[in-house]
N, C-alpha and C positions, 0 to 999 in steps of 0.2 A: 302872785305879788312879787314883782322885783324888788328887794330890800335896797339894792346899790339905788334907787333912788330915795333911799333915807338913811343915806348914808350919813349926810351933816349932823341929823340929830343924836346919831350915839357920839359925838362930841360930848364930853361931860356926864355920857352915860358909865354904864357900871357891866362890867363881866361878874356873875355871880359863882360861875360855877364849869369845869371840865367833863364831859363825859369823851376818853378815850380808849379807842378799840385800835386792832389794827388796820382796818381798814376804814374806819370814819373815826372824827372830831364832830364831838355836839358840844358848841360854847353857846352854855346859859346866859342870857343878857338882857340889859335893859336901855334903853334910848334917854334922855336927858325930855323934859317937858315937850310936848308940842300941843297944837292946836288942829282941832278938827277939820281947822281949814286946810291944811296943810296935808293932808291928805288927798291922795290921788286914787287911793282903793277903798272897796272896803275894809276895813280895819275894826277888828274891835279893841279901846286903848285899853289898858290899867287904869285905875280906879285914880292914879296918880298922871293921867293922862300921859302915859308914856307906850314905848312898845316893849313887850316885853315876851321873851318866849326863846328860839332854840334854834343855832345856824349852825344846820346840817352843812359836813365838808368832807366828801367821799373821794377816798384814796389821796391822801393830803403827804405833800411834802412840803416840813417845816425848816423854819433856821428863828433863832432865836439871838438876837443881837448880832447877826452877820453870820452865826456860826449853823452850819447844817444839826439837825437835832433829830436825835435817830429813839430817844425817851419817849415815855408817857407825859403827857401834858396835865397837868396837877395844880391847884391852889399852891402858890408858895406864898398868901397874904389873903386877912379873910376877904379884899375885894381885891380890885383891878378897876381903877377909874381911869375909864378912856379919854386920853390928850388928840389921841387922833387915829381915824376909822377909814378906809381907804378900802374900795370892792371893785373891781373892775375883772369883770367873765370872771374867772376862774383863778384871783388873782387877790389874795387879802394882805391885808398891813394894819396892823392892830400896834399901837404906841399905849402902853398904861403906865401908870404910876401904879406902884403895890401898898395898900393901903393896910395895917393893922389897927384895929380901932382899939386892943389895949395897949399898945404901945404906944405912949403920948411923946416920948422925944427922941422916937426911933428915927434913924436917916434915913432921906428920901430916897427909893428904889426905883426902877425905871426898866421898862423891856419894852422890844421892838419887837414881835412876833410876825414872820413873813411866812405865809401861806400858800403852795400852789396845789391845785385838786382837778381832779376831772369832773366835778358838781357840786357847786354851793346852793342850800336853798334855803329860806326862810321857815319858820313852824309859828306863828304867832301864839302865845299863850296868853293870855294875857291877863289870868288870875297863878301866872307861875311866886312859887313863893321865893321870895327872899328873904335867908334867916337873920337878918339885919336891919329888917324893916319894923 
């Protein structure tokens, strides 16, 4: 399954979760609603008819707002709702908004996360838990 061709649906989707080593990024995620039509593979969705599951990104060079980022990648908010998701070979661009869902009149945060790897690939999960659901 090539995921850059569902790409558009994690629009208004959600990062749930960072698994970082040194040498791979697993970003836990979920896609915003779609339809079975809309599918080109087989796919099995969430019960929430979404995608949901785990983008493998092997040997990854990051920059986080323009600036190169030599850290561990971590929740700094209990989500990350996707403004805009952009895949192209070997090539990621992740725009979130950082969301705390106790902080009701917290200022809006915002990160551009820019990805380069020698292998992206999809893990479809698609009963992955979100502690927020």
């Amino acid at each position: 399954m090539n995921i850059s061709n569902y790409a558009s649906f994690f629009h208004d989707g959600s990062i749930i979760g960072f698994q970082h080593d040194s040498s791979e990024i697993v970003i836990l995620m979920e896609s915003a609603e779609l339809s079975k039509n809309d599918l080109t593979d087989e796919i099995i969705l969430s019960e929430y008819n979404t995608l949901k599951g785990k983008l493998h990104i092997k040997n990854p060079s990051i920059w986080i707002d323009g600036q190169p980022f030599s850290g561990t990648l971590r929740m700094l908010a209990d989500t990350y709702f996707i403004l805009d998701f952009e895949l192209k070979n070997n090539d990621l661009i992740i725009f979130v908004e950082l969301i705390n869902y106790k902080e009701k009149n917290e200022k809006e945060k915002y990160l551009e996360i820019k990805i380069h790897a020698t292998d992206i690939y999809w893990e479809n999960i698609s009963n992955l838990i979100d502690p927020f659901k």
